[in-house]
C-alpha positions as CSV (number, residue, x, y, z in Angstrom):
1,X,105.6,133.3,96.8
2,X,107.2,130.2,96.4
3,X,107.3,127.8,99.4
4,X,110.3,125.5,100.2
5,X,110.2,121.9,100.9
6,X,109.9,122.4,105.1
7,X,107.3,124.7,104.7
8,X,105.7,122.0,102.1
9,X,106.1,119.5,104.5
10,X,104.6,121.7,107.2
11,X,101.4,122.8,105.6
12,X,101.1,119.1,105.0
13,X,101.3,117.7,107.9
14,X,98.6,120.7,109.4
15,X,95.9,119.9,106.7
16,X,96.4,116.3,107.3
17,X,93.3,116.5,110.0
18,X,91.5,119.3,108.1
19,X,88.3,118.1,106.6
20,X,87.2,119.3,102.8
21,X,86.3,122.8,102.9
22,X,85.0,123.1,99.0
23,X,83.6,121.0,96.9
24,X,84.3,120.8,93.1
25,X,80.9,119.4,91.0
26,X,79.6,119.2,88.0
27,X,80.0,122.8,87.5
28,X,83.8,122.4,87.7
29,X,85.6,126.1,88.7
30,X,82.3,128.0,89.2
31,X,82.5,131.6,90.2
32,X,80.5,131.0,92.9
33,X,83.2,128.0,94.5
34,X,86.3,130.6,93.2
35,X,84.1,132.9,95.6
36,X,83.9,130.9,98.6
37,X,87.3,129.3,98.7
38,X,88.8,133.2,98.4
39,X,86.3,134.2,101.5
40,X,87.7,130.5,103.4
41,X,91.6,131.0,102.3
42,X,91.3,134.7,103.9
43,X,90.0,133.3,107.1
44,X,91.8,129.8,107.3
45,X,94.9,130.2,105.0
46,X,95.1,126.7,104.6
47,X,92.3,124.5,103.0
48,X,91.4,121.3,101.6
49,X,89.3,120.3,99.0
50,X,87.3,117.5,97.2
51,X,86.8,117.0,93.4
52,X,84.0,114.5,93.1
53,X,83.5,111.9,90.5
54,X,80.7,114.2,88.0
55,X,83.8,116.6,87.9
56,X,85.5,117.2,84.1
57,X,88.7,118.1,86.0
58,X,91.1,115.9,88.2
59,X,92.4,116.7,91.3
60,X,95.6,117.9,90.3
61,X,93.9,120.2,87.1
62,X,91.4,121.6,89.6
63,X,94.2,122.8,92.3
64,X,96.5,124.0,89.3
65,X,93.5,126.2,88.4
66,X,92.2,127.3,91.6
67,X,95.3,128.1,92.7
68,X,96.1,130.1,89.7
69,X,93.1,132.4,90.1
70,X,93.3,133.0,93.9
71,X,96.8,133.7,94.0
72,X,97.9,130.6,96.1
73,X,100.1,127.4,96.5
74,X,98.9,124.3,96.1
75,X,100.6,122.2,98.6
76,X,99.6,118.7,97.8
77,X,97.5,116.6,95.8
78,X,96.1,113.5,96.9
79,X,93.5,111.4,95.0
80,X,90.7,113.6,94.4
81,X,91.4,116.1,97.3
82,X,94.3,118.7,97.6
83,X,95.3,121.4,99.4
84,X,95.7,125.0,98.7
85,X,98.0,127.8,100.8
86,X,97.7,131.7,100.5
87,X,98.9,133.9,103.5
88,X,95.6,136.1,104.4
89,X,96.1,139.9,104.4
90,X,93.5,140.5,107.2
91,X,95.2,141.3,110.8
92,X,92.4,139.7,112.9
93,X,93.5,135.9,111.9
94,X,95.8,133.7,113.5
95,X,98.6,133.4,110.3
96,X,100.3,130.3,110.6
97,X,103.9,130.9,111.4
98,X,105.6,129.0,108.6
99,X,109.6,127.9,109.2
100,X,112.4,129.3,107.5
101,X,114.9,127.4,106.5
């Protein structure tokens, strides 16, 4: 799934008051932060996260990656955070309605 530019723009502007979710270390892409952020994308379907300085990978590396092995979008990358989208296949969440253009 490829998103347009208003639904860019839209996942944007709703993760602006999100707080970092996942943290990126040392350890770069563990399994163990692959794990989480798949649990946290299924319940939030949008999510921010923070590559800190002992990283080997930049922001924009990290999202690339993450967003390769979870299946999602990366929607923006901003200094050393960035933000990932994947619509969630459970019924019980509250999907975010995304526009159409």
């Amino acid at each position: 799934m490829t998103l347009t530019k208003k639904q860019t723009k839209q996942l944007r502007a709703l993760a602006n008051t999100l707080k970092p979710l996942i943290q990126i270390g040392k350890n770069d892409l563990s399994d163990t932060a692959v794990q989480q952020a798949e649990e946290t994308l299924e319940r939030r379907e949008l999510m921010k996260c923070q590559v800190l300085d002992g990283s080997g990978m930049d922001a924009k590396e990290a999202a690339q990656a993450l967003a390769e092995r979870l299946g999602a979008e990366v929607v923006q990358v901003i200094g050393n955070r960035f933000v990932v989208y994947r619509r969630s296949k459970r019924d019980d969440v509250d999907h975010i309605p995304l526009v159409r253009d």
